[in-house]
C-alpha positions in Angstrom: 0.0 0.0 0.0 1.6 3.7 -1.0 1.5 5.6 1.9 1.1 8.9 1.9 3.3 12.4 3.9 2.8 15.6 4.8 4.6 18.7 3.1 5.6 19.9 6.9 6.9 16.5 7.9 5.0 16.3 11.6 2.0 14.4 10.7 2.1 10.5 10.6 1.8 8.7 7.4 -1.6 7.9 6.2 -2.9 5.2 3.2 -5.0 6.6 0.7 -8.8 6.2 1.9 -7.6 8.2 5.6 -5.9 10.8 2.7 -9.3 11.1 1.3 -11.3 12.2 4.4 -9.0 13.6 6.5 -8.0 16.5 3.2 -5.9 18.5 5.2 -2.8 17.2 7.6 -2.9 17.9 11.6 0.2 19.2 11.2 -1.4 22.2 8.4 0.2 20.4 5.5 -0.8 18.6 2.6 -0.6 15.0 1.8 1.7 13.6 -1.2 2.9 9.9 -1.7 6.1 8.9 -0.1 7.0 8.1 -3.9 5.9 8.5 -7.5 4.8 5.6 -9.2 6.5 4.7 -12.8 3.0 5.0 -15.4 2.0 1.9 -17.5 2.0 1.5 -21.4 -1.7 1.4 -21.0 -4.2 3.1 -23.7 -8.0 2.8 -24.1 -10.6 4.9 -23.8 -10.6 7.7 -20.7 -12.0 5.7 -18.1 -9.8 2.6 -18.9 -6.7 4.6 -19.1 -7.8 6.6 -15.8 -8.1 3.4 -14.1 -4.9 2.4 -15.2 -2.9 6.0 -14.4 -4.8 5.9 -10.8 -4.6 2.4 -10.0 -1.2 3.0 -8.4 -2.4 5.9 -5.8 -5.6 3.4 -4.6 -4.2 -0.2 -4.7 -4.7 -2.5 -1.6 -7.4 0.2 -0.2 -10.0 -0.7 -3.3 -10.8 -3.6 -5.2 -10.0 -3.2 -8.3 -13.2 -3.7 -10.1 -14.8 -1.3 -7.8 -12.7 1.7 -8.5 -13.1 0.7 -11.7 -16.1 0.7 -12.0 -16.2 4.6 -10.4 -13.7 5.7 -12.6 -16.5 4.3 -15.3 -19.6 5.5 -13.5 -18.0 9.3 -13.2 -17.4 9.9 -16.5 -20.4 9.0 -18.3 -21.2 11.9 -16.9 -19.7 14.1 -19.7 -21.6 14.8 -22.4 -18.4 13.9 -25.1 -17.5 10.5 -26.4 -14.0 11.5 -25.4 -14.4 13.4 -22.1 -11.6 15.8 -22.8 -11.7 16.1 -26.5 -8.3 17.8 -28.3 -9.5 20.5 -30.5 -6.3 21.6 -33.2 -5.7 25.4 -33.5 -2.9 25.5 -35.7 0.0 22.8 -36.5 1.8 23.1 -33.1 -1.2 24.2 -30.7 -4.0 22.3 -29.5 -6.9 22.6 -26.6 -7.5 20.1 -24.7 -11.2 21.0 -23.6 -11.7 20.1 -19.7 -15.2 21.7 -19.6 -17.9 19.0 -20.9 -18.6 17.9 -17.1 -21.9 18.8 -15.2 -20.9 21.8 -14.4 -18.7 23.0 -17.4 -15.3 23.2 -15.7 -12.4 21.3 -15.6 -13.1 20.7 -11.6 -15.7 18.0 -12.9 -12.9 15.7 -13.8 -11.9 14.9 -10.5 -14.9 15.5 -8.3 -17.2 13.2 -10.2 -14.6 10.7 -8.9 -14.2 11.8 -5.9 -17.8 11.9 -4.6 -17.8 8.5 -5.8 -15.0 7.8 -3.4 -16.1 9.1 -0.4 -19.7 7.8 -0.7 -18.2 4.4 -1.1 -15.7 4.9 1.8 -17.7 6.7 4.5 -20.4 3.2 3.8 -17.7 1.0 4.0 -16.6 2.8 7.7 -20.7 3.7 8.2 -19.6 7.2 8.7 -20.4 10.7 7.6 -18.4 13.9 6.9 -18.8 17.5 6.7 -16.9 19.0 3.7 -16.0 22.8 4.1 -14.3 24.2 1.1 -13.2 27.4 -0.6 -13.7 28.4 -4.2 -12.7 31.2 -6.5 -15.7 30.3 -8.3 -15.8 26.7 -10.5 -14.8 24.0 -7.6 -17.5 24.8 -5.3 -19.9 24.1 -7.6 -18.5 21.1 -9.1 -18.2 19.7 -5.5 -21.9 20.3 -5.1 -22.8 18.4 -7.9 -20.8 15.6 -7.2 -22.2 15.2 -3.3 -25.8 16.8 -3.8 -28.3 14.7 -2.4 -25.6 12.5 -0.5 -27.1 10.7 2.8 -23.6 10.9 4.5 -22.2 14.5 3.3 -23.0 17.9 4.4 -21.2 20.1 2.3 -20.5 24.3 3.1 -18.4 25.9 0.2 -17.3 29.5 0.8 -17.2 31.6 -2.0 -15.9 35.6 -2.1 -19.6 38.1 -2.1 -19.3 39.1 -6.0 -16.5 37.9 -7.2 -17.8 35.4 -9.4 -19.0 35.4 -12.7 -23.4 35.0 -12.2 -23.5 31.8 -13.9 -20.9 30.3 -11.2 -22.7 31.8 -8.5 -26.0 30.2 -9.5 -24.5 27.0 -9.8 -23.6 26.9 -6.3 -27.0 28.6 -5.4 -29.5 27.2 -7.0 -29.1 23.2 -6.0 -31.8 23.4 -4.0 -30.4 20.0 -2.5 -30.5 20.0 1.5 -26.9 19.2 2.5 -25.3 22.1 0.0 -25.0 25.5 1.9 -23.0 28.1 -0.1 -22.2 31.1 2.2 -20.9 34.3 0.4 -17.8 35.9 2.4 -17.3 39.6 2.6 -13.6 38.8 1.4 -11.7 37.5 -0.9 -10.9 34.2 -2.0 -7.8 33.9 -0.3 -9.5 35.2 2.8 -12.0 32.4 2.0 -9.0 30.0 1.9 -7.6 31.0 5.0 -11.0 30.6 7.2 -11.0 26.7 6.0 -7.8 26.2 7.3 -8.2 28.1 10.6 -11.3 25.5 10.6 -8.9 22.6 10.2 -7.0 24.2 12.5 -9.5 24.0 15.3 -9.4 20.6 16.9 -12.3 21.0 19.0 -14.7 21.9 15.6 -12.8 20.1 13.2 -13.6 16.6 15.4 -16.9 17.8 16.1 -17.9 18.3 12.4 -15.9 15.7 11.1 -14.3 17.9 8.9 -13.2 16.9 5.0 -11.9 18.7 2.2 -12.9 18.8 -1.5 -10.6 21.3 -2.7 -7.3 20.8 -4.4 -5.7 20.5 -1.1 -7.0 16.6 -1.1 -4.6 14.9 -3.0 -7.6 12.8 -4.6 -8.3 15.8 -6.5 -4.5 16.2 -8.0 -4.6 12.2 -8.7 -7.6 12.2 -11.0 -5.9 15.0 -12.6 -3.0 13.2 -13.5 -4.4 11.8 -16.2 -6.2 14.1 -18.7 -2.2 15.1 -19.2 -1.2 11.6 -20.2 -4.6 11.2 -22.2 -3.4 14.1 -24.4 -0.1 12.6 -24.9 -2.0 9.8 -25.8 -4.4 11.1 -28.5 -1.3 13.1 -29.9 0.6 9.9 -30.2 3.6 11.8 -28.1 3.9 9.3 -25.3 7.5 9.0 -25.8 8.0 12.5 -27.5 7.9 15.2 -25.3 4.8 18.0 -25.0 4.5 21.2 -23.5 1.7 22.1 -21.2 0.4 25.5 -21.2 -1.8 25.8 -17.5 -4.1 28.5 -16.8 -3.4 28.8 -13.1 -4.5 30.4 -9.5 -3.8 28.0 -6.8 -1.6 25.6 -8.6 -3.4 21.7 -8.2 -4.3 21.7 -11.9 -0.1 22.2 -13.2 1.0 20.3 -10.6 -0.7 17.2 -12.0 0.9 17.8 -14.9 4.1 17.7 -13.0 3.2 14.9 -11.3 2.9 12.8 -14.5 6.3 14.0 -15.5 7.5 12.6 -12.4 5.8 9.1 -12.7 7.5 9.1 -16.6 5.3 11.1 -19.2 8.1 13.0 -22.0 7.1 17.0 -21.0 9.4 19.3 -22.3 8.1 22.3 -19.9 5.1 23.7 -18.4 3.6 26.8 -19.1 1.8 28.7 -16.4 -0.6 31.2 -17.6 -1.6 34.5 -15.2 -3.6 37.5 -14.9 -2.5 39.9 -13.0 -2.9 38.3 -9.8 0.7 37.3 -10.9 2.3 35.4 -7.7 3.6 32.3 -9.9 5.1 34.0 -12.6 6.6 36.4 -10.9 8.0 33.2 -8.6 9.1 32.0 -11.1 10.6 34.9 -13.1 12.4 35.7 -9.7 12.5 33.1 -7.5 10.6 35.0 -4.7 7.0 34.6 -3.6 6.0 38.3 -2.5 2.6 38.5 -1.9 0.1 41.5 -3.3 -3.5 42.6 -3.0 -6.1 40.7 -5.0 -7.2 42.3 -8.4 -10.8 41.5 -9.5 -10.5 40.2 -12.9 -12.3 38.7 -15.9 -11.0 35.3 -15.3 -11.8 35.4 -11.6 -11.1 32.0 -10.7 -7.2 32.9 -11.1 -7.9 35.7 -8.9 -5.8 34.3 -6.3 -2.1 35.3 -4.7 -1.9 32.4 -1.9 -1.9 29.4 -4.0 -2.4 26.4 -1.7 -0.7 23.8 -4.1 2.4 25.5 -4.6 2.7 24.3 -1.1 3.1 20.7 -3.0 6.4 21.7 -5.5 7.8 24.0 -2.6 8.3 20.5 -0.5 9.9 18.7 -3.8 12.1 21.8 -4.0 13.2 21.4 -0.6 14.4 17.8 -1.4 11.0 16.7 0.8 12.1 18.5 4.0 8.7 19.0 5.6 9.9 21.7 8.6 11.5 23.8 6.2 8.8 23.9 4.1 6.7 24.9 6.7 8.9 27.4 7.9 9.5 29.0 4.6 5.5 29.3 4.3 5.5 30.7 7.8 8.2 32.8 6.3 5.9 33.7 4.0 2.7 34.5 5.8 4.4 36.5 8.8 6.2 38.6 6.1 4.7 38.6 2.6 7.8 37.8 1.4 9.7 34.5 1.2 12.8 33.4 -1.3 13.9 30.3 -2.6 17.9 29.4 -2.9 19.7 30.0 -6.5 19.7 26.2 -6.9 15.7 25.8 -6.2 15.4 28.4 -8.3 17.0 26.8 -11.5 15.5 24.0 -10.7 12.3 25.5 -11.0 13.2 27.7 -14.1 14.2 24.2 -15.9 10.8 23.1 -15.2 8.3 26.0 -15.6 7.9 29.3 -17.6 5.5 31.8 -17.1 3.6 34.7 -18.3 1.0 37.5 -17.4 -2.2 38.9 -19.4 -4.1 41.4 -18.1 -7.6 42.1 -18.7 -7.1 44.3 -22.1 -5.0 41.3 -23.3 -7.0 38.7 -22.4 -10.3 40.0 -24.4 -8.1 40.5 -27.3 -7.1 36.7 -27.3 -10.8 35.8 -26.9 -11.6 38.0 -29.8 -9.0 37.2 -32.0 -9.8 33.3 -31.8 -13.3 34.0 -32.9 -12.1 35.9 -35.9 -9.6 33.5 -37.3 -10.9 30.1 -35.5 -14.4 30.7 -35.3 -13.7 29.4 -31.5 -15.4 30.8 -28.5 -12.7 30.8 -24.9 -14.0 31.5 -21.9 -11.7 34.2 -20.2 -9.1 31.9 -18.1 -8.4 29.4 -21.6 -7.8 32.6 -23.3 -5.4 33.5 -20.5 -4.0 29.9 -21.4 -3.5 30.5 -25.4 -2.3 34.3 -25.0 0.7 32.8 -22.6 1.1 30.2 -25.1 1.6 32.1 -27.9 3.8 34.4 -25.8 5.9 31.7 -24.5 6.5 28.9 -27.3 9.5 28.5 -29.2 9.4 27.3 -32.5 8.1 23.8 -33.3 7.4 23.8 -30.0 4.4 20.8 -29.6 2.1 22.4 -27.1 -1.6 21.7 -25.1 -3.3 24.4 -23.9 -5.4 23.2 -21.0 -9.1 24.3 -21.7 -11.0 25.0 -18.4 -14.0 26.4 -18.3 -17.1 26.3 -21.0 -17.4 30.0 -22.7 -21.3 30.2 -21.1 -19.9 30.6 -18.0 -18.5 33.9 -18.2 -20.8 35.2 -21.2 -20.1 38.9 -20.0 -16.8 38.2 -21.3 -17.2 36.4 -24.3 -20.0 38.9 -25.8 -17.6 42.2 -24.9 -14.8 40.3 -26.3 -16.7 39.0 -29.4 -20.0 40.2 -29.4 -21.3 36.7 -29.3 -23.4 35.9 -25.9 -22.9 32.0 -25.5 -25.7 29.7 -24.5 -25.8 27.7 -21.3 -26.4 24.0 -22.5 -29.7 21.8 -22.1 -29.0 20.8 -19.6 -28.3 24.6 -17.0 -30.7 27.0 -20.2 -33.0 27.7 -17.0 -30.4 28.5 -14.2 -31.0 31.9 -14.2 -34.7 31.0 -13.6 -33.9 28.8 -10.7 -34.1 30.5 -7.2 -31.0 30.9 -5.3 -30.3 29.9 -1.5 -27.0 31.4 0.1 -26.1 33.5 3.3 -23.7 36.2 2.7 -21.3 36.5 6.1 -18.6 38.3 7.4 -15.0 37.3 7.3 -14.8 36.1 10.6 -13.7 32.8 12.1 -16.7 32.3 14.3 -19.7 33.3 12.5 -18.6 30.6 9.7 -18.3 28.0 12.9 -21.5 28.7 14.1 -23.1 28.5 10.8 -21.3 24.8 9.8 -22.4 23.8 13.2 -26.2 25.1 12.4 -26.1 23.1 9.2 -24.6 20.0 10.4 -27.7 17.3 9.9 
């Protein structure tokens, strides 16, 4: 059985179904496996290969044919033959499209799989959990779907008051399922963020609640996200030639799958990571210093971010797996806005990832100019994605720009950029008809307490 560590090195090991429910580590860190596993030769179609890719992380906690059959069972979910279809925009260039989940963002990938997981381990323990999460807009959502209606899961996702696009908010409001709450914070999303791990923080309410986590801090989330980058490789016939991955990014789970499949053996020859101007991670990795700034309100606002929780993740690889000095650089960090890493980590780093920055100006320019000459509608963050790309790749250069989000769920965006106001699909044409259900609360520690504890069934 792999077992699984924590990035600050004082927690005790775990196996993967503890990993599941537990989310975030006693000791505040996050939970990676002791080693990478070496990826099979496999191919197929999604589910078979996910099974395969994710076999590794689960073994000796699942029986086989039942994980396979809830790798199976989550995505006939998606409403494409191929779940993440490649779409070709010129001879070097292709999206890989993420968004034809339930709720149209690339979140659905893993959380269709992962409410599968937990409802089949909290019968196996006859148990039941509270999830508390944080979103920046698409994971909250995608989380709902994937639990709504669950007997064993109450679930309270924390979102910032109008900072989302109305077509995210709605997604998270308008359930109408009895153990959803979403509870708009008068913050941002990194002040969202912060008040789920001062909740995991708290002993007494954390044990009380039985606390979980859906968010990209559980490392089921980065595991089922492991794979779409080997699918690609796959579908391009490149899995032994090397591709570059271009990763529209806030808090960092979604490109460090991708460097997780590098490390169990896929060919990458970098990773791009895309920005707007909440710019933390390029400017890391232009400088090799984290220094923390205010939150912008964007167009792509689930990038909106400058504390990304899964950087956490690369910083403890960085540090050769030294769990108290990654905790005490993030200390570092959060006492001082500021922390650096060594010349070496730094390289190390460089040799790995590039970076760039598009603000808003830029971004609607990208959206617009892919409708002109493509015909293709991007939602905001992809177009963040294929403006870096374009920036960034050298010639030749085979490269996958990650697709996240369907263009209907920003379609303020999309119409200024192109004129053009996307439809919803079938299946969400009468969300804005729906009624909503959220509390809007203060950014304070206790309120959100009292309110998970009023909610817990």
């Amino acid at each position: 059985m792999l077992e699984y560590r924590s990035s600050r090195g004082r927690a005790p090991s775990l196996g993967f179904p503890d990993v599941l429910l537990t989310g975030l580590a006693p000791d505040g860190g996050l939970y990676l496996p002791a080693s990478w596993p070496a990826l099979g030769d496999g191919d197929g179609d999604y589910a078979t290969l996910a099974t395969e890719v994710m076999w590794p992380f689960v073994a000796d906690t699942i029986p086989h044919d039942d994980f396979a059959a809830m790798v199976e069972s989550a995505y006939s979910t998606f409403d494409h033959p191929d779940v993440a279809p490649l779409v070709q925009i010129d001879e070097h260039h292709h999206l890989l499209e993420l968004f034809h989940g339930p709720t149209l963002a690339f979140k659905d990938v893993a959380l269709q799989l992962v409410g599968r997981l937990f409802d089949y381990e909290l019968r196996r323990r006859q148990d039941r959990v509270m999830i508390v999460g944080a979103t920046s807009g698409d994971t909250g959502s995608a989380a709902m779907e994937a639990v709504r209606d669950s007997d064993l899961v109450d679930i309270v996702v924390l979102y910032p008051h109008g900072r989302t696009s109305d077509v995210q908010r709605r997604q998270m409001t308008t359930l109408g399922a009895a153990n959803v709450h979403a509870v708009a914070v008068e913050g941002t999303f990194d002040d969202c963020q912060d008040l789920v791990k001062a909740m995991f923080a708290d002993e007494a309410f954390r044990d009380r609640n039985r606390l979980s986590a859906v968010n990209s801090i559980n490392w089921a989330r980065v595991m089922a996200q492991i794979v779409y980058y080997v699918w690609a490789a796959q579908r391009l016939d490149r899995r032994t030639t090397p591709t570059t991955f271009c990763v529209p990014t806030g808090n960092f789970g979604n490109v460090f799958a991708g460097h997780v499949a590098a490390a169990m053996g896929l060919p990458v020859e970098r990773f791009l990571v895309a920005s707007n101007r909440n710019d933390i991670l390029t400017r890391l990795i232009e400088r090799g210093e984290m220094v923390a700034d205010d939150v912008v309100p964007t167009l792509s606002p689930s990038m909106d971010i400058q504390i990304s929780s899964n950087l956490e993740r690369l910083l403890f690889e960085l540090l050769d797996g030294n769990g108290p000095a990654t905790a005490e650089l993030l200390q570092q960090f959060r006492s001082s806005g500021r922390a650096a890493l060594t010349t070496a980590q730094h390289a190390r780093l460089r040799d790995e990832f590039s970076g760039a920055r598009l603000d808003d100006d830029e971004t609607l320019e990208v959206i617009a100019r892919m409708h002109r000459y493509h015909g293709m509608l991007l939602d905001p963050h992809t177009a963040v994605g294929v403006g870096a790309a374009a920036r960034l790749r050298r010639p030749e250069e085979t490269v996958v720009t990650l697709s996240t989000a369907h263009p209907a769920k920003f379609p303020d965006a999309v119409e200024q950029a192109t004129g053009v106001r996307p439809a919803l699909p079938p299946h969400l044409a009468d969300l804005f008809d729906r009624d909503e259900r959220f509390v809007v609360l203060p950014n304070d520690l206790a309120t959100i307490e009292d309110f998970v504890d009023g909610v817990r069934r």
